[in-house]
C-alpha positions as CSV (number, residue, x, y, z in Angstrom):
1,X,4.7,18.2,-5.1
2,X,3.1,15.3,-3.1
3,X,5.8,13.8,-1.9
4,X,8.0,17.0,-1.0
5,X,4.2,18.1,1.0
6,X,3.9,14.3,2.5
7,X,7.8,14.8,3.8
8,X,7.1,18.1,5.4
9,X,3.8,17.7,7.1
10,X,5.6,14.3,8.5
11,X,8.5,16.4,9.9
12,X,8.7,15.2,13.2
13,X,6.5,12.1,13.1
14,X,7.8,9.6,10.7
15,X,10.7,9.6,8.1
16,X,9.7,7.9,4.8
17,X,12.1,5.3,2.6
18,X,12.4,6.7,-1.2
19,X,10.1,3.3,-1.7
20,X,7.5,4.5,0.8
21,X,7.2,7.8,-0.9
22,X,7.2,6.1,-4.0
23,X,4.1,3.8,-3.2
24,X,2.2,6.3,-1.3
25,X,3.0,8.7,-4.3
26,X,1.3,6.1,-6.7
27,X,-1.8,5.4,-4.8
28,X,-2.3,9.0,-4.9
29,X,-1.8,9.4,-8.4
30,X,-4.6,6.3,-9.0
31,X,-6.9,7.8,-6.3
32,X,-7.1,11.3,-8.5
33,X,-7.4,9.9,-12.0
34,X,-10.1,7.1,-10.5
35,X,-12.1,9.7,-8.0
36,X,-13.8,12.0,-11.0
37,X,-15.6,9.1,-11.9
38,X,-16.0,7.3,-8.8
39,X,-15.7,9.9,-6.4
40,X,-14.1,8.1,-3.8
41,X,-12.9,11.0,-1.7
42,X,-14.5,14.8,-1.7
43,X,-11.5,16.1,-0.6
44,X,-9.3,17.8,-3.9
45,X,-6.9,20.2,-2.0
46,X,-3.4,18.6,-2.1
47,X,-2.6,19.4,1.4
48,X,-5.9,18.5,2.8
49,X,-5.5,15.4,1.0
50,X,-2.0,14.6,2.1
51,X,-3.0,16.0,5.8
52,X,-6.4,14.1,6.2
53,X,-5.8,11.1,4.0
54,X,-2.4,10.3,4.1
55,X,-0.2,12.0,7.4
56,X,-3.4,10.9,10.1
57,X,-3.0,6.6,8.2
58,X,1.2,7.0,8.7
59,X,0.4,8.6,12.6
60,X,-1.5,5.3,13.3
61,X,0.9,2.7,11.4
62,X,3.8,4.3,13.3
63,X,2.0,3.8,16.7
64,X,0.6,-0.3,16.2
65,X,2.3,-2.2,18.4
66,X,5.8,-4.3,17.2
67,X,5.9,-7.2,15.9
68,X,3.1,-9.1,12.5
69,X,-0.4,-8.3,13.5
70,X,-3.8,-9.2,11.4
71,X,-5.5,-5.9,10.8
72,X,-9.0,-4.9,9.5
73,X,-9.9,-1.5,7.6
74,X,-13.1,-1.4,8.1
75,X,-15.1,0.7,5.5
76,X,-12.0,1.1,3.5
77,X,-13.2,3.5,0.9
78,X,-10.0,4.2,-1.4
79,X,-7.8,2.7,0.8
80,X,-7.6,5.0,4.4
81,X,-5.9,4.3,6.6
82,X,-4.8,0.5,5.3
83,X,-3.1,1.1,2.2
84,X,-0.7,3.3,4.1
85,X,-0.5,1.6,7.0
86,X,0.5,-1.5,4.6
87,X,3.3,0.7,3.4
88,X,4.6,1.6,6.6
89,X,4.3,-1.8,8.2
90,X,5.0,-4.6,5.8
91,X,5.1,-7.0,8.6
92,X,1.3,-6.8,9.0
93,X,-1.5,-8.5,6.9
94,X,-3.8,-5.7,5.9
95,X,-7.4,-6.6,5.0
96,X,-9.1,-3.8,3.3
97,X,-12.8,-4.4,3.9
98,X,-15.3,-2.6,1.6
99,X,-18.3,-3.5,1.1
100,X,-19.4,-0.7,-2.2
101,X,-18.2,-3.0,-5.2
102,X,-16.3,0.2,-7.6
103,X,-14.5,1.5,-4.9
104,X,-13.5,-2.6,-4.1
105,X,-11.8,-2.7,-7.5
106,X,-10.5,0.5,-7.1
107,X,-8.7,-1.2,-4.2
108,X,-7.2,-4.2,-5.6
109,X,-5.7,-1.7,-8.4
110,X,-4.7,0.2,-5.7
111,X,-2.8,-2.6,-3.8
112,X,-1.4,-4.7,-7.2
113,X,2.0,-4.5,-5.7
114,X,1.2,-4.7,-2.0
115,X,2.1,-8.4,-1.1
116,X,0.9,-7.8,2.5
117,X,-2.7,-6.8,1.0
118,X,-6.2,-8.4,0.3
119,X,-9.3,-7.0,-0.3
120,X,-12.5,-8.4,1.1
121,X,-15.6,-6.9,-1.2
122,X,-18.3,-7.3,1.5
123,X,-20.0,-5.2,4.3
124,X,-18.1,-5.2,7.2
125,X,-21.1,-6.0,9.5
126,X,-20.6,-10.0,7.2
127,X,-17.5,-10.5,7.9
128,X,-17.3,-14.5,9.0
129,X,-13.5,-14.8,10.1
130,X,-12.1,-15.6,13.2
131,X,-11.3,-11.9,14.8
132,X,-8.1,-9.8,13.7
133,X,-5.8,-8.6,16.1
134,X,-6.8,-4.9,15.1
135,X,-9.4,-3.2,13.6
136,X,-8.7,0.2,11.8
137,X,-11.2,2.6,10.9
138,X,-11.5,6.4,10.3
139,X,-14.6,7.1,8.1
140,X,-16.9,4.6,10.0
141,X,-19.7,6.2,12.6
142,X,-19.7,4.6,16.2
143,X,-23.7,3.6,15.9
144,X,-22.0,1.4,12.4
145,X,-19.3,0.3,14.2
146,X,-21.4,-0.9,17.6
147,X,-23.0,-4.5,16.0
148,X,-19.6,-5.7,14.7
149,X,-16.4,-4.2,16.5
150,X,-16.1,-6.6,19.4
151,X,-16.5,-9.5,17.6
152,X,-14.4,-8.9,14.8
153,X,-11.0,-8.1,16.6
154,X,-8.9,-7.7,20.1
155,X,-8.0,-4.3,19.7
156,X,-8.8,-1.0,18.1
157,X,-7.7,2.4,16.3
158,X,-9.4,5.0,15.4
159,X,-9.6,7.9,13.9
160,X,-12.3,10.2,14.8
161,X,-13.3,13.9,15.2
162,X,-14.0,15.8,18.5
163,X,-16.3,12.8,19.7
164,X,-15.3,10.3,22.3
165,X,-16.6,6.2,21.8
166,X,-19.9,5.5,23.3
167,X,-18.8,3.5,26.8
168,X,-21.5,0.5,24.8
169,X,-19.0,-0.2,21.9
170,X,-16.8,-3.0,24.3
171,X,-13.8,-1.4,24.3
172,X,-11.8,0.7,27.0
173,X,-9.5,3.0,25.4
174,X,-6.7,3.4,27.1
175,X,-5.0,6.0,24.7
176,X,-6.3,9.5,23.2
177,X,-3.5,10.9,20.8
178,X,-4.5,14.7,19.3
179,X,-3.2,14.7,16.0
180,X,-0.5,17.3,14.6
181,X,-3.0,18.3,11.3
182,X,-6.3,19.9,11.3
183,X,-8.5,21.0,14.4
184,X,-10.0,18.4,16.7
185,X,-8.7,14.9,15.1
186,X,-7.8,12.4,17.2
187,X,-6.4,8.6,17.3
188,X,-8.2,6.8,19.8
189,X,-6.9,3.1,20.4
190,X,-8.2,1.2,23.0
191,X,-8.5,-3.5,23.6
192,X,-12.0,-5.0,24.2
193,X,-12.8,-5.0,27.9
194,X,-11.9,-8.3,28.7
195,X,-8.3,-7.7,28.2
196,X,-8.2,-4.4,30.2
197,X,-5.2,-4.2,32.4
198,X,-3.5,-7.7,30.6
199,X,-1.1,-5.5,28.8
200,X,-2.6,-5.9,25.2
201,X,-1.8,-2.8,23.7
């Protein structure tokens, strides 16, 4: 049933491999035995989940730019939107960075098979690398985000709710994509603005 939902509400946007289905259907498999005891998501409804979860990470994989990029989840959680995105772009180095220690191990079962995958068990605020090309977030709040997200990469995407970025983040965004599922969702991607109008994105 997931992957026969996952095809349909991608009509249109993205067609999956039979191994893309396949890895997307197994982290989703993990993610429900693993969430009653660490409840790592609060959404149960099969289509929410495969609209909210899954469809909004494959949007923003299929819209990075070409070409192997360094990319940072930030706040991971169980693995949104970087365990899919690591699926749809095995080119790219995913970092999944989560800083709650369960949900951590959570993600490095999750990602067992994933070559392009590491996961990084601290606070995203302590990160101490030199800064990814992208950052990738969709369960962060701006004020979280503020501190850290200029330093720690060139270039943005997020997915967010109704609410535009504060202008104080460091970022112009140059695009504003309304996503196909739900009621006021968004992918906002935008370059720190130092690079504005170099052709970045």
């Amino acid at each position: 049933m997931f992957r026969e939902l996952l095809q349909e509400k991608l009509t249109g946007v993205a067609s999956l491999t039979s191994h893309q289905l396949r890895a997307l259907e197994e982290h989703y498999d993990l993610l429900i035995r693993w969430n009653s005891v660490l409840n790592l998501t609060s959404i149960d409804d099969l289509r929410e989940v495969v609209e909210r979860h899954y469809c909004e990470s494959v949007f923003l994989a299929m819209r990075l730019p070409a070409g192997p990029l360094r990319v940072a989840d930030l706040g991971s959680g169980p693995g949104f939107p970087g365990l899919p995105l690591a699926v749809m772009r095995p080119d790219c180095t995913i970092t999944l960075v989560e800083g709650h220690r369960r949900k951590a191990v959570f993600l490095r079962e999750a990602s067992r098979h994933l070559a392009n995958v590491r996961v990084l068990p601290v606070r995203f605020e302590n990160i101490a690398e030199s800064p990814f090309d992208r950052a990738v977030s969709r369960a962060v709040s701006y004020g979280d985000l503020k501190p850290v997200l200029k330093k720690l990469a060139h270039a943005a995407d997020l997915l967010t709710g109704a609410e535009a970025p504060p202008t104080d983040l460091g970022f112009v965004w140059n695009v504003t994509a309304r996503l196909p599922w739900g009621r006021n969702r968004f992918l906002r991607s935008g370059i720190k603005s130092e690079y504005s109008g170099l052709g970045f994105m």
